[in-house]
N, C-alpha and C positions, 0 to 999 in steps of 0.2 A: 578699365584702367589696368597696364601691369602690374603685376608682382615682381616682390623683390624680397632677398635675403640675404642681412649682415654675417658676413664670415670676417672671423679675427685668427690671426695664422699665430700670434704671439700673445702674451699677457699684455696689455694697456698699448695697445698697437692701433692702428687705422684699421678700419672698416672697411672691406671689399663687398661688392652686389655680386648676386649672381641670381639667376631666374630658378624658382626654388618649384619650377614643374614637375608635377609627379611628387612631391615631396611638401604640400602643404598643411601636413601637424607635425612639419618641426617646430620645434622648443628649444628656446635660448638653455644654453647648456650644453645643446645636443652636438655632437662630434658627426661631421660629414666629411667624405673624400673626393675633392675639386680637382679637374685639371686649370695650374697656372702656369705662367708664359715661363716655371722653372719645374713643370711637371706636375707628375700627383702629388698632393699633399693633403695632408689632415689637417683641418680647421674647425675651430667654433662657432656657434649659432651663439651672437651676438644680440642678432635682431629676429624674431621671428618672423617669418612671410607675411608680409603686407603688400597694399595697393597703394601707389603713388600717382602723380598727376605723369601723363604723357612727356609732357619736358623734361621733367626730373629724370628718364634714362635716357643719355644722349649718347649713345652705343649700344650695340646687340652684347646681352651678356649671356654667360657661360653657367652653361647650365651643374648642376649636381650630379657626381656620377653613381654616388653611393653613400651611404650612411655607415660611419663607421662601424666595423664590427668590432669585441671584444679585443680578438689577438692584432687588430691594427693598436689599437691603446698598448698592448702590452709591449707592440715593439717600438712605439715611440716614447715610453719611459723605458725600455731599456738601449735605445742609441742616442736617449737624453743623457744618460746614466756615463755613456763612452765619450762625451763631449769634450770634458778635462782633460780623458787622456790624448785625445786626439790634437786637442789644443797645444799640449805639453810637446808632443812630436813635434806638430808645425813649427812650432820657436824654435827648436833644434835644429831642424833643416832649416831654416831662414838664418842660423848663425851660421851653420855651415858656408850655403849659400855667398854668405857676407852680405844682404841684400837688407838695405838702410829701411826697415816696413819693420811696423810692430804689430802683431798679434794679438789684436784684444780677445776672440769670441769664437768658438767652432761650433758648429749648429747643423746639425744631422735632420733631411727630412724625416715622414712617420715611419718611412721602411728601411731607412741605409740605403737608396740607391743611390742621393744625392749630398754629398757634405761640405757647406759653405764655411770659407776660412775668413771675416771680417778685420780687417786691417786700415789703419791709417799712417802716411807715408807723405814726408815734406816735398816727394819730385816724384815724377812715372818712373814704375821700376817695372824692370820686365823680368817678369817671373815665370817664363813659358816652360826655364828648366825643374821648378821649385813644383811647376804643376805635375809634368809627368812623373816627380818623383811624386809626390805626393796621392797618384793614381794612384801607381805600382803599390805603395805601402798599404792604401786604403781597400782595394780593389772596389772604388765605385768612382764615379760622377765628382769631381771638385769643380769647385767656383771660390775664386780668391773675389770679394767683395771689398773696395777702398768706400771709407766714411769718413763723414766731416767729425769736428772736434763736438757736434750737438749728441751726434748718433752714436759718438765713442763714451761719451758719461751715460748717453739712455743705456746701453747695451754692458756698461761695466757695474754703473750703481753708483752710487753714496749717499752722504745726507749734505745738505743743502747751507746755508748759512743762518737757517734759521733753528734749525734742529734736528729737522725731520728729513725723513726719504724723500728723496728729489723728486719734485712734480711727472716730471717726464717717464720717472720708473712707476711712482704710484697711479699715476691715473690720468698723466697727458697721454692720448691717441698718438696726436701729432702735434710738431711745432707749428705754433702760431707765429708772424713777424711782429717784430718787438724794436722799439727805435726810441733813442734819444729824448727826444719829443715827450715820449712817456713819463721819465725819470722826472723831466721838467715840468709837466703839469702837475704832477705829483710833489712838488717840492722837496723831494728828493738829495741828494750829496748828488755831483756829477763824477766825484773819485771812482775811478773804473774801480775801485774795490769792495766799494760802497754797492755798486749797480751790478756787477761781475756775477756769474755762476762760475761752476767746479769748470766748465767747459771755456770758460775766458767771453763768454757771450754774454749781451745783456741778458738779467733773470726774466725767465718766461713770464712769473709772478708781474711781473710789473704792468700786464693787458688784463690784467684781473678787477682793478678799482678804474682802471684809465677813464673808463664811459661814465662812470659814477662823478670823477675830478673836473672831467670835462662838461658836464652838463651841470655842476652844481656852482661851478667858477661865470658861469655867466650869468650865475641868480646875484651872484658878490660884485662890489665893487674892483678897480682895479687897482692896486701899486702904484701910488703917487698920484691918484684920484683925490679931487678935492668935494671933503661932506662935510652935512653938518651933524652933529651931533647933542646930547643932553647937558655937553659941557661947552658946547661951541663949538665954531668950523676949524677945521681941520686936516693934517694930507694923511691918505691911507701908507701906513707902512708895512704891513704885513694883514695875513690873509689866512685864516685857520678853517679849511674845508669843514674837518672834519666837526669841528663844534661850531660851525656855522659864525664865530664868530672876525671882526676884523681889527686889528691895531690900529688907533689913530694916535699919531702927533699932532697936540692943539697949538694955537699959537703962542703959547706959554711955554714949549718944549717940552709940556708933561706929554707921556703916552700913557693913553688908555685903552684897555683891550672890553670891544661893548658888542654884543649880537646886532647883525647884521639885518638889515629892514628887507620883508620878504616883499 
């Protein structure tokens, strides 16, 4: 069976493979130097080298070229370090410019050869002038990178509606699809405000309990289902997943809330 090795290029990012030949007692931890389809870069051992089944790599992957050395660390916390200010320039030449994109994030690979400018922008903007200035100042490698309204809250930060650091920053990889449907088995509010993240998207949260709501709603009767019950028959009004139990309206118009028959 092959091998394989999780590399992570970011904190709580996706997981890339790569065939970890020649290099198997890496250790999750371990910092290695990959070429990707944006060059050399320093990544994390995420996964340590394992063997998989044959289907699971449906593409020839790329091998390890090198295991980080010490002074590669030292130059990617120090062109981590230049990030801000690089950032700070770009928004200046984009006012310049007059060029409708906002500048969320500047991001240096491990050596400075390469530095990506992340922006999000309501139309195509052509920024072919914004680039070569931005060569000339930087003297390296630019890539203006546009992002949806998901990847502009992961890559900016906040906290969430609930209190805490947003899923996405602490420890979603990647977005999962998230719909409607959810909020609704979940009995949920449908107020986009109620269901909304920082991003204007449904909360990611909400595929979290979905398979739990959905698998325990068909042990339950339904909404306007007719049972009987310890006081007599009755229609089902309401439906409490979580404590298992269901509201009924008797034919008397009392409602009683009584656990639900497994």
């Amino acid at each position: 069976m092959p091998k394989i090795v999780g590399i992570r290029f970011k904190p709580v990012s996706k997981i890339y493979y790569f065939d970890p030949a020649g290099f198997d007692d890496l250790e999750a931890g371990d910092y290695v130097i990959v070429e990707t389809t944006r060059g050399r870069e320093a990544g994390e051992v995420a996964m340590a080298p394992k063997e998989v089944p044959e289907d699971e790599v449906v593409s020839k992957l790329k091998g390890i070229i090198r295991r980080a050395e010490p002074w590669d660390l030292v130059q990617m916390e120090h062109y981590h370090r230049l990030e801000p200010q690089a950032l700070e320039i770009c928004r200046k030449k984009v006012a310049e410019y007059g060029l409708s994109m906002k500048i969320i994030k500047a991001e240096y690979n491990f050596d400075g050869s390469h530095l990506i400018f992340y922006f999000v922008a309501e139309k195509r903007i052509d920024f072919r002038e914004l680039v070569r200035d931005l060569a000339q100042t930087f003297k390296t490698k630019i890539e203006l990178k546009q992002v949806g309204v998901r990847d502009e809250v992961k890559l900016v930060g906040g906290l969430g509606p609930c209190g805490r650091l947003l899923c996405c920053v602490s420890f979603l990889g990647e977005f999962t699809p998230v719909s409607i449907k959810m909020a609704k088995q979940q009995d949920l509010p449908l107020s986009p405000a109620e269901v909304s993240g920082l991003c204007g998207r449904l909360l990611c949260c909400l595929t979290y309990e979905n398979e739990y709501y959905a698998e325990a709603k068909k042990k339950l009767p339904r909404i306007g289902a007719r049972v009987n019950t310890p006081y007599g028959p009755g229609k089902v009004t309401g439906v409490n997943v979580l404590k298992e139990t269901v509201s009924v309206q008797l034919e008397s118009e009392v409602t009683v809330e009584i656990p639900a028959k497994k």
